[in-house]
C-alpha positions in Angstrom: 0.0 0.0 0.0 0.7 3.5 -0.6 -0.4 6.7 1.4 0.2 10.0 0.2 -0.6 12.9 2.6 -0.7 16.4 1.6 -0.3 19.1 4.6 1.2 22.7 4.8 2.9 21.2 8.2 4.8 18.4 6.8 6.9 18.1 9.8 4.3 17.6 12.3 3.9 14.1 10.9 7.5 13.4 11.3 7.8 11.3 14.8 4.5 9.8 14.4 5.8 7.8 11.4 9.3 7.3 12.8 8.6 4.7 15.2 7.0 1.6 16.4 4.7 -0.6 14.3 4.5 2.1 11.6 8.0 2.1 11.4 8.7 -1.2 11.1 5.5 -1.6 8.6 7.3 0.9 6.0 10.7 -0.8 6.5 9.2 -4.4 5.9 7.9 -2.7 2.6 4.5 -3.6 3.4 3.2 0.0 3.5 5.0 3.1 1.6 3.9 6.9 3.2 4.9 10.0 1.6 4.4 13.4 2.8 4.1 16.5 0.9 4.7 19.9 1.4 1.6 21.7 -0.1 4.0 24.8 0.0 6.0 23.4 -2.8 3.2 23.8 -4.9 2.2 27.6 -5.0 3.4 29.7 -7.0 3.2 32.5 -4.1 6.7 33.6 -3.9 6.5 33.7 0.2 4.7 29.9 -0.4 1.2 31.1 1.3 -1.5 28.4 0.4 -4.3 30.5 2.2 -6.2 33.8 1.8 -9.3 35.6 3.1 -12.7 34.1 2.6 -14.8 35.9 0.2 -17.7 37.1 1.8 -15.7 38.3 5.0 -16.0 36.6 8.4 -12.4 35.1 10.5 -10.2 32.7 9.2 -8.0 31.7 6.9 -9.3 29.4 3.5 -6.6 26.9 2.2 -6.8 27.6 -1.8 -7.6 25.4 -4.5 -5.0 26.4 -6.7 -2.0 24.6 -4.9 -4.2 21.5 -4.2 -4.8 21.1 -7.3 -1.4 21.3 -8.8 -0.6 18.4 -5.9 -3.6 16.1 -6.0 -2.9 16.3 -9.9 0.9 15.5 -10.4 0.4 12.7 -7.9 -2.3 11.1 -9.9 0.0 11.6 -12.9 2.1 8.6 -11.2 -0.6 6.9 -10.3 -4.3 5.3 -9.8 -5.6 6.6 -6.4 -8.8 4.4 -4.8 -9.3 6.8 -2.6 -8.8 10.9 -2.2 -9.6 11.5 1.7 -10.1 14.5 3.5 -9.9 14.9 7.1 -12.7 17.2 8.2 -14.9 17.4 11.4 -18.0 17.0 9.2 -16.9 13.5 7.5 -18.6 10.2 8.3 -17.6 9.0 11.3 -14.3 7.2 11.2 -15.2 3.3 12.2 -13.3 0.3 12.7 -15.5 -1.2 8.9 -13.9 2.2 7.3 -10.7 1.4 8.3 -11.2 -2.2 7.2 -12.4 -1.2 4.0 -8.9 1.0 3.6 -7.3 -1.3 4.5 -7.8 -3.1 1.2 -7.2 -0.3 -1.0 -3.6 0.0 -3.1 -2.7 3.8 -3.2 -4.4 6.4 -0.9 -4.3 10.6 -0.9 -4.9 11.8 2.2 -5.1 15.6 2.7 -4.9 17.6 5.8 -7.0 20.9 6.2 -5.8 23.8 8.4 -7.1 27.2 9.3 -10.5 27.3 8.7 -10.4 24.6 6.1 -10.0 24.4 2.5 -12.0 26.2 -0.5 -15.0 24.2 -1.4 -14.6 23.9 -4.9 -11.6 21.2 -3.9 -14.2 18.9 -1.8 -16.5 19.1 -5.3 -13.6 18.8 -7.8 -11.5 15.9 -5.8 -12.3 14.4 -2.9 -13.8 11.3 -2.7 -14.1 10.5 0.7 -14.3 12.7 3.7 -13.7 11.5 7.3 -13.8 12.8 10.8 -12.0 11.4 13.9 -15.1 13.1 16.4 -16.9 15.7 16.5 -14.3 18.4 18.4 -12.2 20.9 16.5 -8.7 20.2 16.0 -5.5 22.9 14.9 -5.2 21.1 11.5 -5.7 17.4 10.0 -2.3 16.4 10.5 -3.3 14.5 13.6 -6.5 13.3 12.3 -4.7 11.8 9.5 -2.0 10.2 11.4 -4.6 8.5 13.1 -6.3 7.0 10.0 -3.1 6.0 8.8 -2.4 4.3 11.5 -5.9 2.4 12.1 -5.0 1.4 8.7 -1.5 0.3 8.7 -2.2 -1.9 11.3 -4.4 -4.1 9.4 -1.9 -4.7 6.2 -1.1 -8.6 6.7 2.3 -9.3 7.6 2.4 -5.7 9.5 1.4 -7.0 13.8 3.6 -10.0 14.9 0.6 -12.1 15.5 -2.0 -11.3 12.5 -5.0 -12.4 15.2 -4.6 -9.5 16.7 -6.3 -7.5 14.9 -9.1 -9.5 14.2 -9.5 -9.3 18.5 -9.7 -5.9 18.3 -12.3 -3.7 20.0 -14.8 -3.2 17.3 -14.5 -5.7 14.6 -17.7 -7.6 15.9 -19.1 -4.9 16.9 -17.9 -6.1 20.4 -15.3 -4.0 22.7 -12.6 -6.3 23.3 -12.8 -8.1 26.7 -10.4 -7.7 29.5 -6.9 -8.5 29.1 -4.1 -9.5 32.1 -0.5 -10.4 32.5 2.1 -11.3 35.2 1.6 -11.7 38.4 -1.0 -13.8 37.9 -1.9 -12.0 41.9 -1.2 -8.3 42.5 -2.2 -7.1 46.1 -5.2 -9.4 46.6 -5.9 -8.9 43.3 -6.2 -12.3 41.2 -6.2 -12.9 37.4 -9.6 -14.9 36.4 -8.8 -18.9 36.7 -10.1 -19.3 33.8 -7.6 -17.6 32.2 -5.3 -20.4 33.6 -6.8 -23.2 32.9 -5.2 -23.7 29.7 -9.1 -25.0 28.3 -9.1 -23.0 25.3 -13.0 -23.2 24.2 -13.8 -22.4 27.5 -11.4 -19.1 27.6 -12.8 -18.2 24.4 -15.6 -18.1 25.9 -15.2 -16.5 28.5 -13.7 -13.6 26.1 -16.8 -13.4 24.5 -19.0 -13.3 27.3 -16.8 -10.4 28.9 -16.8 -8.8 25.4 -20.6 -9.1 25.2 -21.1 -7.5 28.4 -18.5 -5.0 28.4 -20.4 -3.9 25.2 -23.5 -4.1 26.8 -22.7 -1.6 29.3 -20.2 0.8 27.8 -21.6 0.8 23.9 -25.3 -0.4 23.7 -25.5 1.5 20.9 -23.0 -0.9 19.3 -25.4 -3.9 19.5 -28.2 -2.5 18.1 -29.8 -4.1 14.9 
């Protein structure tokens, strides 16, 4: 897979993709994720990409012109599935979205700032807009990394054990149950015996039940038809 995200705050995204399993996901070649300056593509000799809204009011816009010129030359190289852009009022990022990415070849991602970007590049290019919640952040940047790495995460080969994923909170529309480690006693405080047993079926279900009512009382919603 392929991700290309295009922000006017390239380094922000720096760290976040320099460690840990997204690290070691782009240097077993399983994922490839470019970042790109959208200030290399204005022709503003101080590199602005934003103006004053017509019509007045606060805020900066992001312009269309220096989108444009990016979104195009990178589907010059390529055939993009998907062109996303991170906005509060996107669907609703879920763990089937992220599933369904997950499955895709080549991916544009792009970041808005300030008070977003000029609506002519939501009708001209984007194919798919998604929001992390419904709060207001500085800029997509961290909105992005997240779906990236919600994504990543999937890619086979990319997790140690490739269950885990599939265990996940969410992917049955269950939260995932709770988990312990060593001591198997901490204070007073004992793991589950059935988690010792070693009589798999009955763990497993015992994960399922604590899944189930976990869900039950945190996300009801989740469970309904």
């Amino acid at each position: 897979m392929r991700i290309d995200i295009i922000t006017c705050l390239p380094r922000l995204l720096d760290s976040f993709f320099a460690h840990s399993i997204l690290q070691r996901a782009q240097q077993g070649g399983y994922v490839e994720v470019v970042v790109h300056d959208l200030r290399d593509y204005t022709a503003d000799k101080h590199r602005r990409v934003d103006d004053y809204a017509f019509g007045g009011g606060a805020g900066m816009v992001m312009q269309i012109e220096p989108i444009a010129r990016c979104i195009r030359a990178l589907q010059a190289d390529r055939a993009y599935d998907e062109v996303i852009y991170m906005t509060p009022d996107g669907e609703r990022l879920n763990q089937q979205t992220t599933n369904t990415l997950s499955l895709k070849q080549n991916l544009i991602i792009l970041c808005g700032h300030y008070k977003g970007v000029d609506e002519r590049v939501r009708t001209l290019f984007i194919t798919k807009e998604i929001s992390i919640g419904d709060y207001v952040l500085s800029g997509g940047e961290l909105a992005a990394c997240v779906l990236s790495d919600a994504i990543i995460r999937l890619l086979p080969g990319v997790l140690n054990d490739e269950t885990s994923a599939l265990t996940d909170s969410f992917q049955d529309n269950l939260l995932a149950p709770p988990v312990y480690t060593r001591p198997a006693e901490f204070e007073g405080n004992s793991v589950p015996a059935i988690l010792l047993s070693g009589h798999e079926a009955k763990i497993d279900e015992w994960r399922y039940e604590q899944a189930l009512e976990r869900t039950r009382t945190r996300r009801p919603d989740l469970l309904e038809p």
